[in-house]
C-alpha positions in Angstrom: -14.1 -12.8 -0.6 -11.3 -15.2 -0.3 -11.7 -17.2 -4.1 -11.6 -13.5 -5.0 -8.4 -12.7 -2.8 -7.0 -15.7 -4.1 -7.7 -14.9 -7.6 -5.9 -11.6 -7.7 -2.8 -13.5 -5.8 -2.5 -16.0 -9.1 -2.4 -12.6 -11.3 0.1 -11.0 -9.4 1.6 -13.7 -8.4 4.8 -13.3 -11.4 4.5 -9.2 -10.6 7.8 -7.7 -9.3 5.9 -4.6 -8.4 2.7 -6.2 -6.2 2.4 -8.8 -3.7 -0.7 -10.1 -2.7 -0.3 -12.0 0.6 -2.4 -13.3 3.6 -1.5 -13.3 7.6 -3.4 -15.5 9.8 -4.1 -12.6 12.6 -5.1 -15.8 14.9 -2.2 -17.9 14.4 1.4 -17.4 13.7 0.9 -13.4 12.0 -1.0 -12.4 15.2 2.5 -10.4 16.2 2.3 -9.0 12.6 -1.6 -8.0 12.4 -0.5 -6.3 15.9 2.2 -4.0 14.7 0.1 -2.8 11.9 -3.2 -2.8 14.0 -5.4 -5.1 12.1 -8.4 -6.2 15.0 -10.9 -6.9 12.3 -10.9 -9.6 9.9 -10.8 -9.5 6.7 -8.7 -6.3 6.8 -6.8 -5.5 3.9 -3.5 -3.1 4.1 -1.2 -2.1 1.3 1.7 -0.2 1.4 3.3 1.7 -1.6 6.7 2.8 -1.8 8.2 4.4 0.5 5.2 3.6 2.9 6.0 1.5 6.0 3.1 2.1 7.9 1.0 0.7 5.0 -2.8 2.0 4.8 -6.2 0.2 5.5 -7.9 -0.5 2.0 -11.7 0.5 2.1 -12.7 -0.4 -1.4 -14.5 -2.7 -2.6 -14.0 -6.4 -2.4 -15.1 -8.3 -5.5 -12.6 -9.4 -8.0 -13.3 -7.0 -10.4 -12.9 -4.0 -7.7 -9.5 -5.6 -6.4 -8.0 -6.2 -9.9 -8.8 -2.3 -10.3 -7.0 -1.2 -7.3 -3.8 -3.1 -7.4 -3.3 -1.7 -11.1 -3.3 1.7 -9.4 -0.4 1.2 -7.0 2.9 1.8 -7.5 5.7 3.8 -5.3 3.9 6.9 -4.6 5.4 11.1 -5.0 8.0 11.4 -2.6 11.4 13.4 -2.2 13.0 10.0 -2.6 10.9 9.1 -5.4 11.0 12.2 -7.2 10.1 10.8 -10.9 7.0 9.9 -9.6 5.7 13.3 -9.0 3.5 15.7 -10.8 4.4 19.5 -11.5 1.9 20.0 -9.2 3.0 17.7 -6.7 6.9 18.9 -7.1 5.5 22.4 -6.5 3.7 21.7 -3.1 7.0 19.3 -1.8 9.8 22.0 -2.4 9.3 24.3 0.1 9.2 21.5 2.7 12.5 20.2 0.7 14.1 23.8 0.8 13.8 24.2 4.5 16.5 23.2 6.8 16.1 21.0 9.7 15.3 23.4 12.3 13.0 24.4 10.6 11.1 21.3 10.0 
C-alpha cells in the first residue's frame, strides 16, 4: 500500500483543498495516533471541513480506489458551510438551526 499512498501524496501534493500525510504511530506521532485513536496500522483518517474528529477510511486501498476517494472530499453540509448543502439537506438542518439553545 505505501507506493500507492505515496502516489496519491505526489498528486495532491500542489492541492490547496487535500493533504495526504503520514504519522509514524510508533515514533514521534504516537501522541497524535492516540488522540484520534488509531491502534491499527495502516489506518487511514480523513477529516472534511468542519470535521475535527476526522473519520476512519474503510475503502479500498489501491491507487486507483484512493485517487477515487480523495476527489470526493471537500468541506461537507454544515450550518457553517451552508453553500455546500442540498435542498434536501437545508431542509433536514433548519429545524435544528431554528431552535434555540435550551432547546438543543
Amino acid at each position: 500500500m505505501k507506493p500507492d499512498w505515496d502516489a496519491l501524496g505526489e498528486k495532491y501534493e500542489d492541492s490547496k483543498k487535500v493533504l495526504i500525510g503520514d504519522v509514524d504511530c510508533t515514533g514521534s506521532g504516537k501522541e497524535l495516533c492516540d488522540r484520534f485513536g488509531v491502534t491499527g496500522y495502516p489506518t487511514l483518517k480523513y477529516f472534511n471541513p468542519p470535521d475535527t474528529e476526522g473519520e476512519t477510511y474503510e475503502g479500498g486501498r489501491s491507487l486507483k480506489e484512493l485517487k477515487k476517494f480523495a476527489k470526493s472530499l471537500g468541506p461537507g453540509c454544515s450550518a457553517a458551510t451552508w453553500d455546500k448543502c442540498s435542498d434536501a439537506q437545508k431542509a433536514e438542518l433548519q429545524p435544528y438551526l431554528d431552535m434555540s439553545e435550551e432547546e438543543l
